[in-house]
C-alpha positions as CSV (number, residue, x, y, z in Angstrom):
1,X,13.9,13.5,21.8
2,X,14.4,16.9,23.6
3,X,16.7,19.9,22.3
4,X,18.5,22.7,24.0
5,X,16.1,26.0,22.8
6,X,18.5,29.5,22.8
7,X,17.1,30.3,26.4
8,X,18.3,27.1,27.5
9,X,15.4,25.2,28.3
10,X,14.1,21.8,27.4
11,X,11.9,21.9,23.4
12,X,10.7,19.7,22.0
13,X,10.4,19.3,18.0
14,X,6.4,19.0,18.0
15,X,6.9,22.4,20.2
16,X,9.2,23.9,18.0
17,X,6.9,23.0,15.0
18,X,3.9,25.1,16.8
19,X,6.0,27.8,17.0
20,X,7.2,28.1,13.4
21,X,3.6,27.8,12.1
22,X,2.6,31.2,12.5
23,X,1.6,32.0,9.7
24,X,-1.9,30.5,10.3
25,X,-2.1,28.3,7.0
26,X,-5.4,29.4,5.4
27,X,-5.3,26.3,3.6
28,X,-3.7,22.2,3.4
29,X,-0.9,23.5,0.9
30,X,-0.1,26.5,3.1
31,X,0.8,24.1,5.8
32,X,2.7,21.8,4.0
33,X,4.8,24.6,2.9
34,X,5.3,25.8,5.8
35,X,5.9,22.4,7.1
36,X,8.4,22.2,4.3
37,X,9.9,25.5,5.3
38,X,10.3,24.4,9.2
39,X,11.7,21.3,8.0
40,X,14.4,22.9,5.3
41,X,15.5,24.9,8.8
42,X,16.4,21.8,10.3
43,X,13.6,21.6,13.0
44,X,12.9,18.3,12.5
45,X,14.5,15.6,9.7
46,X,12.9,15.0,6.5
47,X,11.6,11.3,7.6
48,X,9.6,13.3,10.5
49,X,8.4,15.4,7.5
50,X,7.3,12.9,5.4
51,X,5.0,11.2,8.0
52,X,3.8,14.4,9.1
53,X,2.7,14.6,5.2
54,X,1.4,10.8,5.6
55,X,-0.8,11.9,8.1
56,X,-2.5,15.2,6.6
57,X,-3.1,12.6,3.4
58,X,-5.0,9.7,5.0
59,X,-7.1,12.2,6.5
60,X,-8.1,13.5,2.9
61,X,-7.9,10.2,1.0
62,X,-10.4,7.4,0.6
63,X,-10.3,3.7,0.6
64,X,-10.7,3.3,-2.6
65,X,-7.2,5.2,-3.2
66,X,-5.4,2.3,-2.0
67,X,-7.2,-0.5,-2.2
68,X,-6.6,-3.8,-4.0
69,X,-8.5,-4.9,-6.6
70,X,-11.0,-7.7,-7.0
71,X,-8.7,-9.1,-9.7
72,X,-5.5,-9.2,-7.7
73,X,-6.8,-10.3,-4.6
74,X,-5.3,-13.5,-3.5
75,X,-8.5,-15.7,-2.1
76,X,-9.4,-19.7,-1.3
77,X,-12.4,-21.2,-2.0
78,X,-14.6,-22.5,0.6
79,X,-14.0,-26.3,-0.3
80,X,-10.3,-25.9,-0.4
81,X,-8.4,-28.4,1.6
82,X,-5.4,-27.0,3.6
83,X,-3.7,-29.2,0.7
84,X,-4.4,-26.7,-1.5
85,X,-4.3,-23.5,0.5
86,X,-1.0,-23.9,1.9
87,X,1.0,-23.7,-1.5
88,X,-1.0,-20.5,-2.1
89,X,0.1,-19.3,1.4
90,X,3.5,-19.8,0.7
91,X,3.7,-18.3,-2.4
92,X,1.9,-15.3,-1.8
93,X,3.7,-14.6,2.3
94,X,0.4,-13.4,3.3
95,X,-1.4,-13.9,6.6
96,X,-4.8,-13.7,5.7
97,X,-6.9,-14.8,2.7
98,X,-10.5,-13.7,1.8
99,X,-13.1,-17.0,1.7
100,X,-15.1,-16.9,-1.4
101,X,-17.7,-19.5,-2.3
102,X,-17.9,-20.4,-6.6
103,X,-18.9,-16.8,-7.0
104,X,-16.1,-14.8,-6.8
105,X,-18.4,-12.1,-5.6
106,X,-19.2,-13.8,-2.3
107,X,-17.1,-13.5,0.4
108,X,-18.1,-15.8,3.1
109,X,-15.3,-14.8,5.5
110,X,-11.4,-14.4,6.2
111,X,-8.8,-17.5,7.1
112,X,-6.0,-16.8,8.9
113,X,-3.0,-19.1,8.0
114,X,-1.8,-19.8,11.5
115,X,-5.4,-21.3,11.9
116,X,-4.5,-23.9,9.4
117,X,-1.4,-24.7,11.9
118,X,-3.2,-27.9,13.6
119,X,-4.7,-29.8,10.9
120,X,-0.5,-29.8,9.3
121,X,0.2,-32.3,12.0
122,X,1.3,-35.8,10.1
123,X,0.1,-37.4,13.4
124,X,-3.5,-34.7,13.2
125,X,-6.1,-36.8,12.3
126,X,-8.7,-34.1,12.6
127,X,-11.0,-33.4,10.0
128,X,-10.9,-29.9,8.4
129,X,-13.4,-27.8,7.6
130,X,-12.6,-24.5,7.0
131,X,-16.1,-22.9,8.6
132,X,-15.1,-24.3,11.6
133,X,-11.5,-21.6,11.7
134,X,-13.5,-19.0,9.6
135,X,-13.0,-15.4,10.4
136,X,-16.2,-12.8,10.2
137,X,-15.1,-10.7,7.0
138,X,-15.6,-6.5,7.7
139,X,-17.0,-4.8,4.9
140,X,-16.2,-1.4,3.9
141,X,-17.8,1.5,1.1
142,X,-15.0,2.3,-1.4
143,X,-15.5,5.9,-0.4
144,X,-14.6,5.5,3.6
145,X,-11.8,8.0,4.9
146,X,-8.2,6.3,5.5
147,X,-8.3,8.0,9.0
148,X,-11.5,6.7,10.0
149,X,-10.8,3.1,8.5
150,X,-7.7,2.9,11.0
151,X,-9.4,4.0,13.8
152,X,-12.2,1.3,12.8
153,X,-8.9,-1.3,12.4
154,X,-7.7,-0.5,16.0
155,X,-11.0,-0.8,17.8
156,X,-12.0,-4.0,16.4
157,X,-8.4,-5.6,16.1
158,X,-9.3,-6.4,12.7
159,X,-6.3,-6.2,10.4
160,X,-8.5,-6.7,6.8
161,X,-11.5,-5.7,5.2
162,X,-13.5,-6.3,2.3
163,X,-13.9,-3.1,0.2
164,X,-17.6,-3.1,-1.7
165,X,-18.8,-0.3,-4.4
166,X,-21.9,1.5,-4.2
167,X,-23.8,-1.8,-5.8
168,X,-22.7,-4.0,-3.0
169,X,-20.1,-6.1,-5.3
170,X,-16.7,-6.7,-4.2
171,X,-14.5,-3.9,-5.5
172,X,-11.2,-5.3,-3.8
173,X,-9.6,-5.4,0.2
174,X,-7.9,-3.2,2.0
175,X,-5.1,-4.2,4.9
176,X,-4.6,-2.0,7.6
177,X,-0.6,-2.6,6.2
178,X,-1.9,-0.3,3.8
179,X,-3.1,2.3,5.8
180,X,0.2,2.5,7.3
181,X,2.4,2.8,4.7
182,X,0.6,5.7,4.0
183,X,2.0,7.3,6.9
184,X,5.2,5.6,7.6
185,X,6.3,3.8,4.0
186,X,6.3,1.1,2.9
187,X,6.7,-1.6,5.5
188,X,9.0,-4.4,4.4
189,X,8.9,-7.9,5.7
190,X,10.7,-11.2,4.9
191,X,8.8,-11.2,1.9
192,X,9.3,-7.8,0.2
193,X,12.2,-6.8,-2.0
194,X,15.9,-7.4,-0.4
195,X,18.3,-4.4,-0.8
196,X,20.0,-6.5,-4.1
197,X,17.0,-7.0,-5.6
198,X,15.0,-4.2,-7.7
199,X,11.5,-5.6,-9.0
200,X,9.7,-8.5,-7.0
201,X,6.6,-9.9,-8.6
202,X,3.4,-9.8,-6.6
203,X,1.0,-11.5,-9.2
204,X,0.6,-12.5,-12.9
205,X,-0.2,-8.3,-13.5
206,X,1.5,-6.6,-9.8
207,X,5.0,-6.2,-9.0
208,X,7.2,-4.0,-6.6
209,X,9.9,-2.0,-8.2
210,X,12.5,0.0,-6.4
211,X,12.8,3.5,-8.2
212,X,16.3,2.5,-8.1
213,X,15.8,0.5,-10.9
214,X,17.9,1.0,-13.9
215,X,15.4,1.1,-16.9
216,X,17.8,-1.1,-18.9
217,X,17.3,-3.5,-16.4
218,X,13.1,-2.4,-16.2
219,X,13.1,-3.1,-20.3
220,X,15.0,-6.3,-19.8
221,X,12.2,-7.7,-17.2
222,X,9.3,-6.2,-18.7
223,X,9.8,-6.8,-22.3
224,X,9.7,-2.5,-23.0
225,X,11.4,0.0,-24.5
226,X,11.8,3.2,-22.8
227,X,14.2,5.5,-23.5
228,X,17.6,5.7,-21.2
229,X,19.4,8.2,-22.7
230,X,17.8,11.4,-20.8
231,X,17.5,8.9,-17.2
232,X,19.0,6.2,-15.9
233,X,16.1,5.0,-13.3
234,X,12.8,4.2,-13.7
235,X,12.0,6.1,-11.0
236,X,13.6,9.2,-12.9
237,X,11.5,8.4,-15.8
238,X,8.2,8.6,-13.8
239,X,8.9,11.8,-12.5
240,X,9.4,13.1,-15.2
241,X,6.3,12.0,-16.9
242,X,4.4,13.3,-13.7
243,X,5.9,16.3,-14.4
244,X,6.4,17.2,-10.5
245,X,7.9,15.5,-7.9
246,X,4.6,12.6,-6.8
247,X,4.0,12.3,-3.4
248,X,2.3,8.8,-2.0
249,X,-1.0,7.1,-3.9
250,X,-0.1,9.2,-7.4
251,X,-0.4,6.9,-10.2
252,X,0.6,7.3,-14.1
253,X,0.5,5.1,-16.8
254,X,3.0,4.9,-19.4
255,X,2.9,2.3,-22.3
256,X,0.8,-0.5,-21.2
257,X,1.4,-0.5,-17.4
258,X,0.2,1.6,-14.8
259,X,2.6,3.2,-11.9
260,X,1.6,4.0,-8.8
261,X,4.1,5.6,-6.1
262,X,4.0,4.0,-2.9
263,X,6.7,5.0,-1.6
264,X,8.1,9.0,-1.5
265,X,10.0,11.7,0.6
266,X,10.1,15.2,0.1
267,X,13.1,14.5,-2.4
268,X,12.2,11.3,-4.7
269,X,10.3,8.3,-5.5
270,X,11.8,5.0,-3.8
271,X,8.9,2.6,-4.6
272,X,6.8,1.9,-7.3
273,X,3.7,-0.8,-8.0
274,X,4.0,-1.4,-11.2
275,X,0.4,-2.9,-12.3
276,X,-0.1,-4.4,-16.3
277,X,-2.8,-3.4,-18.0
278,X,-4.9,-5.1,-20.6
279,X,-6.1,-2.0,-22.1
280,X,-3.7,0.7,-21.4
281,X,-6.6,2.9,-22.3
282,X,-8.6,1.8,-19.5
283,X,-9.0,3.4,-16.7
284,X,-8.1,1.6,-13.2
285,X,-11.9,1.2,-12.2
286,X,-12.0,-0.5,-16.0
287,X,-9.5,-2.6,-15.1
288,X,-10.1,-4.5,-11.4
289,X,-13.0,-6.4,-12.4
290,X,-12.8,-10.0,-13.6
């Protein structure tokens, strides 16, 4: 979208952004305040703002930042019948599901679910075998860039990858879902949480909460006990423990469950990952393994 500049020509916001960074930022903080500055003056709206911010942090973050761990990662096993993968499709609303072989550490490949379309057929008589619809698997070092990993993503059409440590074992996957919501936000689908509803459970340990959430509500769910008298939200809580405002990938661990913010403006937290921990004294490479 164009807007009238004072000598009435045609400016854009990108253009009007280049102009009110002249202060040649020495450093990444010096242009997001600055970017924060231009924003507070109405040159662009704070949504534009926080992608701009989404943007500068992929470029500095890592894959193993975001990943998902080995433990929560939602797989089938190579002799699995679609008998037995479809209920796990279902439940879980994703698309595509690592292959593992009886070693969990030994991914084989990737299965998408609409492959598994044709063999649902009550009148398909054809026999299944899931190497004949597997996917090659892409395997990435925990310590690739989020900017480069995209790029990667786009060329090859891939939209998963198997994250590996420096050993060669699985460490986890990463979607390139969750390289965008780095930029843009979370990305809600069918499956995510409806506006009515304020924690959504992703696994036995992983949910979705909406910072929303009133922490009576949070205690009631979880079975804790934090305090509401000083906050009403759970994401008013977090912030506070943070002790600044978190910005996207920041992740605190209160009691015995680890928060991670995966969702923030300029303003306030609007989405948590709320992750249970065996050992709250663990730390979160301690506690993906199985």
């Amino acid at each position: 979208m164009n807007d009238k500049s004072s000598n009435g020509g045609n400016i854009s916001w990108f253009e009007r952004l280049g102009q009110a960074l002249t202060g040649e930022p020495k450093n990444l903080d010096q242009l997001v305040r600055l970017l924060r500055e231009a924003q507070a003056r109405g040159l662009f709206d704070a949504e534009a703002q926080s992608m701009i911010e989404g943007v500068l942090a992929v470029s500095d973050m890592q894959v193993r930042d975001i990943m998902i761990p080995r433990s929560q990662m939602v797989v089938v096993n190579r002799n699995d019948s679609p008998e037995d993968i479809i209920p796990v499709a279902i439940e879980s609303g994703h698309s595509r599901f690592p292959v593992v072989s009886d070693d969990r550490n030994d991914v084989m490949g990737v299965l998408l679910a609409k492959d598994l379309l044709r063999y649902c057929s009550k009148n398909g008589g054809e026999q299944f075998s899931i190497r004949d619809i597997l996917r090659k698997a892409v395997f990435v070092p925990e310590s690739k860039r989020l900017n480069v990993l995209l790029k990667e993503f786009r060329a090859s059409r891939n939209h998963l990858a198997i994250v590996v440590d420096e050993y060669g074992g699985i460490a986890g996957m990463v979607t390139i879902e969750d390289v965008l919501e780095q930029i843009v936000g979370e990305i809600e689908d069918e499956h995510d949480i409806d506006e009515e509803t304020f924690i959504r459970k992703l696994s036995e340990v992983s949910y979705t909460v909406k910072a929303l959430t009133p922490i009576e509500d949070f205690n009631e769910y979880f079975g804790t006990d934090f305090s509401d008298e000083e906050f009403d939200t759970i994401g008013g809580l977090v912030t506070h423990a943070f002790g600044h405002l978190p910005k996207r990938g920041e992740t605190i661990i209160l009691g015995n469950q680890s928060f991670q913010v995966t969702n923030a403006d300029n303003r306030r937290i609007n989405l948590l990952k709320v992750t249970l921990l065996l050992n709250p004294n663990a730390t979160g490479a301690d506690q993906s393994g199985d």
